[in-house]
C-alpha positions as CSV (number, residue, x, y, z in Angstrom):
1,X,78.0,-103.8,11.8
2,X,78.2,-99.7,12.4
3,X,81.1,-99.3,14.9
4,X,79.9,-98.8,18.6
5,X,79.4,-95.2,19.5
6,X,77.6,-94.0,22.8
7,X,74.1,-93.0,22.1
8,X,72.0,-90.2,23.8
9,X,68.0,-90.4,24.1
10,X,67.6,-90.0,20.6
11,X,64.2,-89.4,18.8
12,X,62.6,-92.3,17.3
13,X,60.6,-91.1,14.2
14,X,57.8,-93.0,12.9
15,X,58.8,-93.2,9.2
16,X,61.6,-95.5,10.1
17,X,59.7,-98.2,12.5
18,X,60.0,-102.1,11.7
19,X,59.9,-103.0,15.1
20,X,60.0,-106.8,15.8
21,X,60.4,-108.2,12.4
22,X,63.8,-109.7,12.2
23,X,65.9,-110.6,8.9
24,X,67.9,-113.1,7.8
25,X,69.7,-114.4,4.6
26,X,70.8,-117.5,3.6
27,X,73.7,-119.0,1.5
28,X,75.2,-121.6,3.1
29,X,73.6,-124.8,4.0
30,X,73.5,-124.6,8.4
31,X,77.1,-126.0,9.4
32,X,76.2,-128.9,11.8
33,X,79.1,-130.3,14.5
34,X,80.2,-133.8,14.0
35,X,78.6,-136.2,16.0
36,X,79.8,-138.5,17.8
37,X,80.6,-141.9,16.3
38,X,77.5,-144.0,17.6
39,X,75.0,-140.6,17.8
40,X,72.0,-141.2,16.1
41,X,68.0,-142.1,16.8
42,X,67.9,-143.2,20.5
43,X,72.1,-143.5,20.8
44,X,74.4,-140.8,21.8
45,X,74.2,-138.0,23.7
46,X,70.8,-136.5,24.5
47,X,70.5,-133.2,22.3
48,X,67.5,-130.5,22.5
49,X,67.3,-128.8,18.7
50,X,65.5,-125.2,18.9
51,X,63.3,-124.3,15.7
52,X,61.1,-121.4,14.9
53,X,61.7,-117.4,15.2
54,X,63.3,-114.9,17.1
55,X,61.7,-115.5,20.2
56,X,63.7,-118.9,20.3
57,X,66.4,-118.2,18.2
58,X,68.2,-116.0,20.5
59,X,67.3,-112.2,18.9
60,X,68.1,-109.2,21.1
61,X,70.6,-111.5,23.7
62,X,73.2,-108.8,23.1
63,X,71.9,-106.6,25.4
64,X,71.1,-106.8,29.3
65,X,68.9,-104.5,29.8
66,X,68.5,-100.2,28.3
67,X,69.9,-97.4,28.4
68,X,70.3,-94.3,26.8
69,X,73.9,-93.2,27.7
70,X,75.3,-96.1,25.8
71,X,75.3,-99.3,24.3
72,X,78.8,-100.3,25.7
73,X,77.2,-100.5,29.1
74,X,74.3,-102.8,28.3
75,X,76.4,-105.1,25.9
76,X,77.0,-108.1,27.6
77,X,77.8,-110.9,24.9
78,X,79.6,-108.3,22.2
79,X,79.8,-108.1,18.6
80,X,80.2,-112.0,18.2
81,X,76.7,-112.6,20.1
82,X,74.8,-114.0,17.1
83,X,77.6,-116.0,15.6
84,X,77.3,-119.4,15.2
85,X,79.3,-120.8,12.4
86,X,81.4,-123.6,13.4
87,X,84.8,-120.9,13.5
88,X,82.4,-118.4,15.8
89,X,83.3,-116.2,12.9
90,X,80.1,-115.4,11.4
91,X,76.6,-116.3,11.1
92,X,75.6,-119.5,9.4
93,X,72.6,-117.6,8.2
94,X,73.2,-113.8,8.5
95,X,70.4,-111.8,11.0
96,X,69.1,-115.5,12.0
97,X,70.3,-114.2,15.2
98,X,70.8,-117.1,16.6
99,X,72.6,-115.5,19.7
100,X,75.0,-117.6,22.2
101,X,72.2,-116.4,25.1
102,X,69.0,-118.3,23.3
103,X,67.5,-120.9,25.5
104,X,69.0,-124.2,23.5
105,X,72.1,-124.4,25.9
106,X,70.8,-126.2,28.6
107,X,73.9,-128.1,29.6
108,X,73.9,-130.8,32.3
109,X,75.3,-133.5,29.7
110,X,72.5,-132.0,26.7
111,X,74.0,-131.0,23.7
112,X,72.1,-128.2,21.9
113,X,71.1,-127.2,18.4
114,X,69.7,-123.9,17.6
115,X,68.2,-123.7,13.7
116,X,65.5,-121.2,14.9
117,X,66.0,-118.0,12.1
118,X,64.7,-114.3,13.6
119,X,62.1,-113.4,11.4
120,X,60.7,-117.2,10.7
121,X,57.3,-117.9,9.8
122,X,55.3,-120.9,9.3
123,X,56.6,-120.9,5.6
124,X,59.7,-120.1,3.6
125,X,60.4,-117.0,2.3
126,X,62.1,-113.8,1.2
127,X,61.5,-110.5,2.2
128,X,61.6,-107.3,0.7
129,X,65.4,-107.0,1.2
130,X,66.1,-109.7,0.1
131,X,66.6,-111.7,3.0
132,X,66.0,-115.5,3.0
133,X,63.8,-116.8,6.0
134,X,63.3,-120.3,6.4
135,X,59.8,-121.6,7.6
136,X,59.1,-124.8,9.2
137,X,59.5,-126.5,6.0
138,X,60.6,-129.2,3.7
139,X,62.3,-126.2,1.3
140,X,65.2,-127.2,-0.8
141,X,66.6,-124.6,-3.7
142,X,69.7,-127.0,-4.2
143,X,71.9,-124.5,-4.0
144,X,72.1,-124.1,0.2
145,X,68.9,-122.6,1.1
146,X,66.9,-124.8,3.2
147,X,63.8,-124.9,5.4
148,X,64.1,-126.1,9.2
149,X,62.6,-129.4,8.9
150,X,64.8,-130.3,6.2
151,X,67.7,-128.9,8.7
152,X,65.8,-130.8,11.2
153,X,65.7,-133.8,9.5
154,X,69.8,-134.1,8.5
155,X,70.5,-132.9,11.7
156,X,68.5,-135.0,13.8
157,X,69.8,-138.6,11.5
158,X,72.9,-137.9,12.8
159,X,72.1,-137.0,16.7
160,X,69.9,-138.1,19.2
161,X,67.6,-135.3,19.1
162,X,65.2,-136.1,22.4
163,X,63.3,-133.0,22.4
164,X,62.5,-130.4,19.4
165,X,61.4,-127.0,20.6
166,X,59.5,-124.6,18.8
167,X,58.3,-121.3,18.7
168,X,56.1,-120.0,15.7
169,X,53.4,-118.0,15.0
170,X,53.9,-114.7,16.0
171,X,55.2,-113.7,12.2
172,X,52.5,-115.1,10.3
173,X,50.3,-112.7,13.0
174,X,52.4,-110.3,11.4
175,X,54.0,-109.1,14.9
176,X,56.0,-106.6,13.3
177,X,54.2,-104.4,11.5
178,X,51.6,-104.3,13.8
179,X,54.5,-103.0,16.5
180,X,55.2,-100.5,13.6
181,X,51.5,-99.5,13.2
182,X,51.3,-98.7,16.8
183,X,54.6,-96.9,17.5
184,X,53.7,-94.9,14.5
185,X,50.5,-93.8,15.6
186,X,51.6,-92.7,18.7
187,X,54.3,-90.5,17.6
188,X,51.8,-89.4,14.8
189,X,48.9,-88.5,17.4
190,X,48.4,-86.1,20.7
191,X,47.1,-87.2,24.1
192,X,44.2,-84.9,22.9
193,X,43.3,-86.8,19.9
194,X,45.5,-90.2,20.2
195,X,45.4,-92.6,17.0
196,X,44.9,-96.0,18.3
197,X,46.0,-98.7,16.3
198,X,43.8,-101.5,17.5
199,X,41.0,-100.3,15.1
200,X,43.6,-99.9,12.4
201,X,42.2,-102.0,9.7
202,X,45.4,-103.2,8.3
203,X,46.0,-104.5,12.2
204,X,42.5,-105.6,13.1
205,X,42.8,-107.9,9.7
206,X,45.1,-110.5,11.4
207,X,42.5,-110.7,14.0
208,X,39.5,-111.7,12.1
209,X,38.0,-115.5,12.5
210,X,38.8,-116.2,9.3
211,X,42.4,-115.3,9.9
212,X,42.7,-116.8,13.0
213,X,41.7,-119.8,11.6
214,X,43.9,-119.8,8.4
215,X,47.0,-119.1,10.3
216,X,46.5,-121.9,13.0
217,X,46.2,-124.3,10.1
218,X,49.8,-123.0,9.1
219,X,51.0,-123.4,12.6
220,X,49.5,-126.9,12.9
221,X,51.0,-128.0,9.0
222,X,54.2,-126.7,10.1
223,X,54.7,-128.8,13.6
224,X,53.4,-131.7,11.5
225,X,56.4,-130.9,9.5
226,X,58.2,-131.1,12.2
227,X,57.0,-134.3,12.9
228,X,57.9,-136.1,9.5
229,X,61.3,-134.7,9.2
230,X,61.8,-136.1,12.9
231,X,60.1,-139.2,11.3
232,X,62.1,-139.3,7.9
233,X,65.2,-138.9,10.1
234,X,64.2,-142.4,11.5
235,X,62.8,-141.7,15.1
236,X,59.4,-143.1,16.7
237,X,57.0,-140.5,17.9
238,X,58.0,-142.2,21.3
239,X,61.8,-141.5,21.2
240,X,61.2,-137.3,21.1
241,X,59.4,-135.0,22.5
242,X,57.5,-131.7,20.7
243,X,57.9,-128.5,23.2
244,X,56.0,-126.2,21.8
245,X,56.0,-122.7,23.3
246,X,53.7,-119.9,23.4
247,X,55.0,-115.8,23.2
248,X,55.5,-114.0,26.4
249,X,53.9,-110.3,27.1
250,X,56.8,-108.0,26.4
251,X,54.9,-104.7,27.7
252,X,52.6,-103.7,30.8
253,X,49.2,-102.4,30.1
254,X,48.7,-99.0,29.8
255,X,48.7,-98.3,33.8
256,X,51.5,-100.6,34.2
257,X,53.7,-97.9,32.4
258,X,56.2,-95.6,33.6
259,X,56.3,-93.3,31.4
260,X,53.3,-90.6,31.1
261,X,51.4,-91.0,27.1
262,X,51.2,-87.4,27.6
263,X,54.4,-85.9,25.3
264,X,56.8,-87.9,23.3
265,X,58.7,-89.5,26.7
266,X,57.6,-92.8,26.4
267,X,59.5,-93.5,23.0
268,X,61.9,-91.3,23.0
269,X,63.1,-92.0,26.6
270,X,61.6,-95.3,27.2
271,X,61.4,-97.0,23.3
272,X,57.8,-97.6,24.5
273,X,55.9,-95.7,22.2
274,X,52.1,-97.5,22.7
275,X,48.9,-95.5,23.5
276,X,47.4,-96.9,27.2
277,X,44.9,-98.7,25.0
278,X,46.8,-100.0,22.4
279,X,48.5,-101.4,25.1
280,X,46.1,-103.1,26.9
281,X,45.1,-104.2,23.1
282,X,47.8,-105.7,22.9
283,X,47.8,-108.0,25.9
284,X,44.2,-108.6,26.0
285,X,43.4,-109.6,22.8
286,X,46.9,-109.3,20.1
287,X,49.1,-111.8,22.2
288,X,45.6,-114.1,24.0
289,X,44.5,-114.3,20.3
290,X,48.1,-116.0,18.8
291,X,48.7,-118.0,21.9
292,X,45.4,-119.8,21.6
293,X,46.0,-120.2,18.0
294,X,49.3,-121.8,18.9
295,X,47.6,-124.2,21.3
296,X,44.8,-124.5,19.2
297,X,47.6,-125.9,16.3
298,X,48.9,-128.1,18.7
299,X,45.5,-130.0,19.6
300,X,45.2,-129.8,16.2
301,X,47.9,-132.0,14.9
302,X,46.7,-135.3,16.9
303,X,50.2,-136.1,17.8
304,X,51.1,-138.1,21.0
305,X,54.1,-136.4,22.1
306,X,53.4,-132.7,22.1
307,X,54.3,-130.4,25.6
308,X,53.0,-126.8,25.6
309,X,55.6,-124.4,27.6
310,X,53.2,-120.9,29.0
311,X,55.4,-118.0,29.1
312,X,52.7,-115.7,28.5
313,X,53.5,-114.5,32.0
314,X,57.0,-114.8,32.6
315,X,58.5,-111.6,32.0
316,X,55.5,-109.5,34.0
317,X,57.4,-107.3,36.4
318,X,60.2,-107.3,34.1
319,X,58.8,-106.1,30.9
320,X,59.8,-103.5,28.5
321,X,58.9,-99.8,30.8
322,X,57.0,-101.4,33.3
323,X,56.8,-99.5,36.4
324,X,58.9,-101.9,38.9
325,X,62.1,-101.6,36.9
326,X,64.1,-99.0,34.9
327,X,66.9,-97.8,32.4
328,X,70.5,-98.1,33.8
329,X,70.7,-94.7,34.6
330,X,67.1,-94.8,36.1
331,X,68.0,-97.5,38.6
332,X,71.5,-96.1,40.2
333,X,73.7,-98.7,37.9
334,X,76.5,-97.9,35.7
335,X,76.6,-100.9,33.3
336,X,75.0,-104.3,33.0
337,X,77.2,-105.7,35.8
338,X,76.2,-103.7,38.6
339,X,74.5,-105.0,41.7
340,X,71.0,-106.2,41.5
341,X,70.5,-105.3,37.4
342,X,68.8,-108.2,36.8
343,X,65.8,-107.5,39.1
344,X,66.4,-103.4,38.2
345,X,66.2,-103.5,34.4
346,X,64.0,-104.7,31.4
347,X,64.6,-107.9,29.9
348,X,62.5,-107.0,27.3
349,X,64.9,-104.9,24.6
350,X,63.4,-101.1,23.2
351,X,61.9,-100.4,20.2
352,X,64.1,-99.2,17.8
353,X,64.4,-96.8,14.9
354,X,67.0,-95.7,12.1
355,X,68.6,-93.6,15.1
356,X,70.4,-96.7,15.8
357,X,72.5,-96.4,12.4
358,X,75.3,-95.2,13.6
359,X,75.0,-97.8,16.8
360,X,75.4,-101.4,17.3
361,X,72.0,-102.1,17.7
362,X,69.4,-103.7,14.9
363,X,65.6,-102.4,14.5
364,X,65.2,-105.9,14.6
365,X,66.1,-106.8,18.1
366,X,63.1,-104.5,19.4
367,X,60.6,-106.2,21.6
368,X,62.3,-108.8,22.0
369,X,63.7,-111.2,25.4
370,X,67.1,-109.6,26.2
371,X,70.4,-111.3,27.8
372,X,68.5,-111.1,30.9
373,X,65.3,-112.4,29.1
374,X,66.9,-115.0,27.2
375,X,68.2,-116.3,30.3
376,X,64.9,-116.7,31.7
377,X,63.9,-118.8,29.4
378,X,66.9,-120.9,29.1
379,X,65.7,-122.2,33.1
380,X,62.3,-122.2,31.4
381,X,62.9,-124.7,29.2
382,X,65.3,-126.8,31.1
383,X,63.1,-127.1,34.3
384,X,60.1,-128.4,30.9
385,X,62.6,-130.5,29.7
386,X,62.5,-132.0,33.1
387,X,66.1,-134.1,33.0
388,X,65.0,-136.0,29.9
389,X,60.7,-136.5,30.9
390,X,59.5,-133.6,28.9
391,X,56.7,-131.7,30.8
392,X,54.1,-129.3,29.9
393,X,53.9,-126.0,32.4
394,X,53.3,-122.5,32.7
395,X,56.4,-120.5,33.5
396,X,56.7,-117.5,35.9
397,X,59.5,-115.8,37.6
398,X,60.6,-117.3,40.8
399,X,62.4,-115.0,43.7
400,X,64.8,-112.0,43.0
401,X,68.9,-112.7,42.3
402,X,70.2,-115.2,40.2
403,X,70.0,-119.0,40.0
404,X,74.3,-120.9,40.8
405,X,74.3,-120.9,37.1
406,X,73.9,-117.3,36.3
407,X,70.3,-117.2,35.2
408,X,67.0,-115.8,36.8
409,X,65.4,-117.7,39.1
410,X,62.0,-119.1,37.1
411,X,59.6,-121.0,38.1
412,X,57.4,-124.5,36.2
413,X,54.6,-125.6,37.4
């Protein structure tokens, strides 16, 4: 990682966009603790496991909050926040991301598990640099590289996994390149003549029926994946519980915004860079149309003990330049520590460019649940896990300040 240097509003060009996607490589089977002597199917100490992408795995918890003075003063976890190797030396899968502010450690006596990779779909795979990403899958190259629900599966022999959580999707919806397309045409366009990317047909081809309906297959497959490693591993359907989450709106609508679409402001100040209508695109029909299909999968599979966690909502007020919060240096506040930063700032990280080279920051993380985000949906998940009765719910967030343990105050119901 680039050595941390302070970073002034820097301009975001559109060649270099890959907003969203996130990267990871594999060559080391995932390093699991030692469980306790008797832990295993129904014995031992309760443990949640977290499987999926980057919007469970912890991507973007570095950082509480934006700025563009520096990323010293938004960096709350440092440059060991995704380690999570048994030494906290390294990652167990590099640009998994699996960071030490993602939702899995719920505490209150549960031990937690986080196998979720950034960058995850539905399927194995390897991306263009080279990068292994394991799906929700049964994949085995015999030399280290493994899919989560063979992870799952070893893991979960061993422990007494009560509730698997899961996030998928999003990637096979191909969230990152559509964030690409639309940041791009932005910078690309005037207010004059602005280049929406909702007609774009290589974004409006994840959206057809056809698609829709091929890719909630994939998401219904995989969380019946999930079920036979769970299964294989020697558990009853009754002894564990299936959370499956949908994705939460990470940006306002268009009037919602801060920042005027006249100029280049609202990415190069704000790391915003959408058109009012892509936008409201965005909310309206992008992130509606992947969270039904993510219900729709779970219906789908016929199993007994599925939950559905709704965050589609949670972060509104807080989301990435939203009019009722700011940068640091927008809101009075001279790091992440200052007084009332977690109901000034975003917990939704910018979107990113090569200009963060010389930085500590990844492309990757943009879009993303920061520190403050991540935190969110820790209580999210614990008030659905519901002290061992899994329950389905729509989360919100709950009154300003934080919760006795250090984490917004959300809301289940």
């Amino acid at each position: 990682m680039p050595a941390s240097s302070p970073t002034p509003r820097r301009r975001r060009t559109p060649a270099a966009l890959a907003a969203g996607a996130a990267l990871a490589t594999a060559t080391l089977v995932v390093a699991l603790p030692a469980p306790a002597l008797a832990d295993g199917p129904g014995t031992g100490t309760p443990t949640v496991v977290t499987i999926g992408d980057s919007y469970i795995s912890g991507e973007a918890g570095r950082w509480a909050g934006n700025t563009n003075t520096g990323s010293q003063y938004v960096d709350a976890l440092g440059s060991t926040a995704y380690y999570d190797n048994a030494s906290n030396t390294a990652e167990t899968i590099p640009r998994c991301h699996r960071s030490h502010a993602s939702e899995v450690h719920l505490g209150g006596g549960v031990n937690g598990m986080n196998l979720a990779c950034s960058g995850a779909k539905t399927a194995t795979y390897t991306d263009s640099n080279g990068y292994f990403k394991p799906g929700l899958d049964f994949y085995d190259n015999g030399a280290g590289n493994q899919g989560q629900a063979t992870m799952l599966q070893a893991y979960a022999s061993s422990h007494n996994v009560t509730m698997v959580a899961v996030s998928i999707g999003g990637n096979d919806f191909n969230f990152g390149s559509i964030v690409q397309s639309c940041v791009s045409d932005f910078l690309t366009s005037s207010s004059l003549w602005p280049n929406y990317c909702n007609d774009d047909s290589s974004v409006t081809a994840n959206f057809t029926s056809s698609n829709v309906s091929a890719r909630t297959t994939a998401i219904k497959n995989a969380l019946l994946n999930v079920a036979t490693a769970m299964r294989n591993a020697g558990y009853a359907d009754s002894q564990w519980t299936l959370m499956v989450q949908d994705y939460m709106s990470p940006l306002p609508g268009g009037s919602g915004i801060r920042y005027s679409q006249s100029g280049y402001t609202r990415q190069n100040t704000g790391g915003c860079g959408f058109w009012n209508k892509d936008a409201d695109w965005a909310n309206s029909t992008a992130l509606s149309t992947i969270n039904s299909s993510v219900k729709n999968a779970v219906s789908a599979t016929g199993l007994s003990n599925t939950r559905v966690l709704e965050l589609a909502t949670a972060f509104n007020s807080r989301r990435l330049c939203e009019n009722t919060v700011g940068l640091l240096e927008e809101e009075g506040l001279s790091s992440w520590t200052g007084t009332g930063a977690v109901d000034k700032t975003e917990w939704v990280n910018q979107i990113r460019t090569v200009s963060t080279a010389t930085s500590d920051y990844y492309i990757q993380e943009s879009l993303h649940p920061n520190y403050w985000g991540e935190l969110a949906l820790r209580s999210c998940l614990r008030q659905a896990y519901n002290g061992g009765a899994p329950k389905s719910g729509t989360c919100t967030r709950g009154s300003t300040g934080l919760t006795a343990s250090g984490e917004p105050v959300m809301s289940l119901k």
